[in-house]
C-alpha positions as CSV (number, residue, x, y, z in Angstrom):
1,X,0.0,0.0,0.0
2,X,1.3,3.0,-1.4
3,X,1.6,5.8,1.8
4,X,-1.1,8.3,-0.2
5,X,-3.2,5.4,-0.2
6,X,-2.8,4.7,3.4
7,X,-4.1,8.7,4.3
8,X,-7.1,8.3,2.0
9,X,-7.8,4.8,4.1
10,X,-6.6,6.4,7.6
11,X,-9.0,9.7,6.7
12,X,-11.7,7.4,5.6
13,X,-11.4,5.2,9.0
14,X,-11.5,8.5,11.0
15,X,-14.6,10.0,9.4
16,X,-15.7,6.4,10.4
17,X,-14.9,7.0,13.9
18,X,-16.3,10.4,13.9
19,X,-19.8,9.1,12.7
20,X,-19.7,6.3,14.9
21,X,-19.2,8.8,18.3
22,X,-22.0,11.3,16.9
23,X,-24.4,7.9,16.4
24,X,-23.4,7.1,20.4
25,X,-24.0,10.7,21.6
26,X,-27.7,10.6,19.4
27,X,-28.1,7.7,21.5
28,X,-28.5,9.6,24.9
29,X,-31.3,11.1,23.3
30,X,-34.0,8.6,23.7
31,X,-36.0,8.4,20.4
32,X,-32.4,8.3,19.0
33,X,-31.5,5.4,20.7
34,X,-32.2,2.7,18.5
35,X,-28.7,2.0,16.4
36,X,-26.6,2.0,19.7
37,X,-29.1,-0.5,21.6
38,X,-29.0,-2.7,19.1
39,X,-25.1,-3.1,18.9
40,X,-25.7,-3.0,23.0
41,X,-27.7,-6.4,22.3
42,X,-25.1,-7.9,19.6
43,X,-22.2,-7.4,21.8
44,X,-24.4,-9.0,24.9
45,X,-25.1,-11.9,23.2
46,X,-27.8,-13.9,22.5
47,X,-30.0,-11.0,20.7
48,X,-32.7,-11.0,22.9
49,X,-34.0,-7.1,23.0
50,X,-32.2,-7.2,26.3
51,X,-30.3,-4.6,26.4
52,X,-30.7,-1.0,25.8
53,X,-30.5,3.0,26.9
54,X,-33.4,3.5,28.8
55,X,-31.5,4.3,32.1
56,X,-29.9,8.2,32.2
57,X,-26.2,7.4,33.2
58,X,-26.6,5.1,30.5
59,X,-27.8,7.1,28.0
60,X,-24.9,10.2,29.8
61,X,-22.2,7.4,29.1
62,X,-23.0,6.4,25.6
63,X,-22.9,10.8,25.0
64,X,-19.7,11.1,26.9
65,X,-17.9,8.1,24.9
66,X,-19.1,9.2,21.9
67,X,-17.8,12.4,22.2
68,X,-14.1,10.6,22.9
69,X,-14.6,8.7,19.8
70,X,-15.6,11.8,17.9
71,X,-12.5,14.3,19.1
72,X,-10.2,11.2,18.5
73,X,-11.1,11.2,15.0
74,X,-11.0,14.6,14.4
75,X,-7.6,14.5,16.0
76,X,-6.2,12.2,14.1
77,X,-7.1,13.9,10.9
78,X,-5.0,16.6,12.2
79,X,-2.6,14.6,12.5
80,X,-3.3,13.2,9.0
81,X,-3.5,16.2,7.1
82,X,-1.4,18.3,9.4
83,X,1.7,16.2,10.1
84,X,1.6,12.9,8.0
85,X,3.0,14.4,4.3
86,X,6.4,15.8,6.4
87,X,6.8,13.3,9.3
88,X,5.1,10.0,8.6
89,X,6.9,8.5,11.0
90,X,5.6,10.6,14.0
91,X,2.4,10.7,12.5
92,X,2.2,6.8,12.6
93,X,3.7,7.0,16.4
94,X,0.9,9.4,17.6
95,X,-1.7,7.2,15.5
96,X,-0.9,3.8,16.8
97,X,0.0,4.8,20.5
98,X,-3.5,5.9,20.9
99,X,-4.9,3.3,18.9
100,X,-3.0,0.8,20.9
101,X,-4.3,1.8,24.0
102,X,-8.0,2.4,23.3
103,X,-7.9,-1.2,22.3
104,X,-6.0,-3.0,25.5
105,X,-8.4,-0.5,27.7
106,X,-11.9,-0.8,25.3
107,X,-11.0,-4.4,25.1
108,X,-10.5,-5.5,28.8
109,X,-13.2,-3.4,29.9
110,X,-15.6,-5.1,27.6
111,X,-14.0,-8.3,29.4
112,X,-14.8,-7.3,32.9
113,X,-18.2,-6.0,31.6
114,X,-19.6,-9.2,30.3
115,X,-19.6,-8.0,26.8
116,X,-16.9,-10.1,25.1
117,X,-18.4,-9.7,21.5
118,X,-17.5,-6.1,21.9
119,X,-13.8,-7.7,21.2
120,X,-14.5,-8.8,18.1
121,X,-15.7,-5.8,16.9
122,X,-12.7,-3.8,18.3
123,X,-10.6,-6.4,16.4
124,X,-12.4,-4.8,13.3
125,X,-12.0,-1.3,14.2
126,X,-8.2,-2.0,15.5
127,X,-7.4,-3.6,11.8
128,X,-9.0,-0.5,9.7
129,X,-6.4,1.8,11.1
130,X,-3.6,-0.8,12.3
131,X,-2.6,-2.0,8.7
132,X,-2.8,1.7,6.7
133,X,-1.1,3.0,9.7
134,X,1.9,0.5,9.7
135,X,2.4,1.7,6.1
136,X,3.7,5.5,7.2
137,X,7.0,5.5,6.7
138,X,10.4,8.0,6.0
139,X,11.0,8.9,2.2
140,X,13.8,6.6,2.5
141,X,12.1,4.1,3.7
142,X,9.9,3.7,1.0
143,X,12.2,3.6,-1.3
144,X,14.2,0.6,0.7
């Protein structure tokens, strides 16, 4: 993968993960709710209508996670278009540091909360930014 085409994936991952936290913060909005309390029921297997928002702090955690998933997308653009073209290496660095640790913490909290289909789908998420990511190099590198 060429390193242009590994921005146009990264950019395309973080508008991804934009949409994504603006879907969980519609979510503490009730009538809104629908999208986010279905994943809520795939990742608590069996789907069973089980789960959902209907509890506030619920519905105040699903707004306050989504707005970490949205300002970490929107950050990493910056990064993207701000830093990647001149130092691709720092700009992988800050990339996969963050995405690193959202997925040990995401991942072991899902653990401990019962939720272990949440995994899979980090495993997802983790591998549309991992692999474009690992492909920022140096100019010289590239050419290696």
């Amino acid at each position: 993968m060429k390193q242009r085409h590994a921005i146009m994936w990264l950019k395309a991952s973080t508008v991804f993960t934009i949409g994504f936290g603006l879907l969980m913060v519609a979510a503490a909005t009730p009538a809104l709710s629908a999208p986010v309390a279905f994943m809520l029921d795939l990742v608590f297997a069996p789907l069973d209508g089980g789960q959902g928002l209907t509890d506030p702090s619920a519905r105040l955690l699903s707004a306050i996670g989504g707005g970490v998933m949205a300002g970490w997308g929107v950050s990493i653009w910056l990064v993207l278009t701000r830093l990647a073209a001149r130092e691709p290496e720092l700009a992988r660095v800050l990339i996969l540091g963050g995405l690193c640790t959202w997925f040990v913490v995401d991942s072991s909290g899902s653990m401990l909360a019962g939720a272990p289909w949440n995994v899979a789908g980090n495993i997802g998420f983790l591998l549309i930014f991992l692999i474009p990511a690992l492909q920022l190099r140096e100019a010289n590198e590239r050419t290696a």
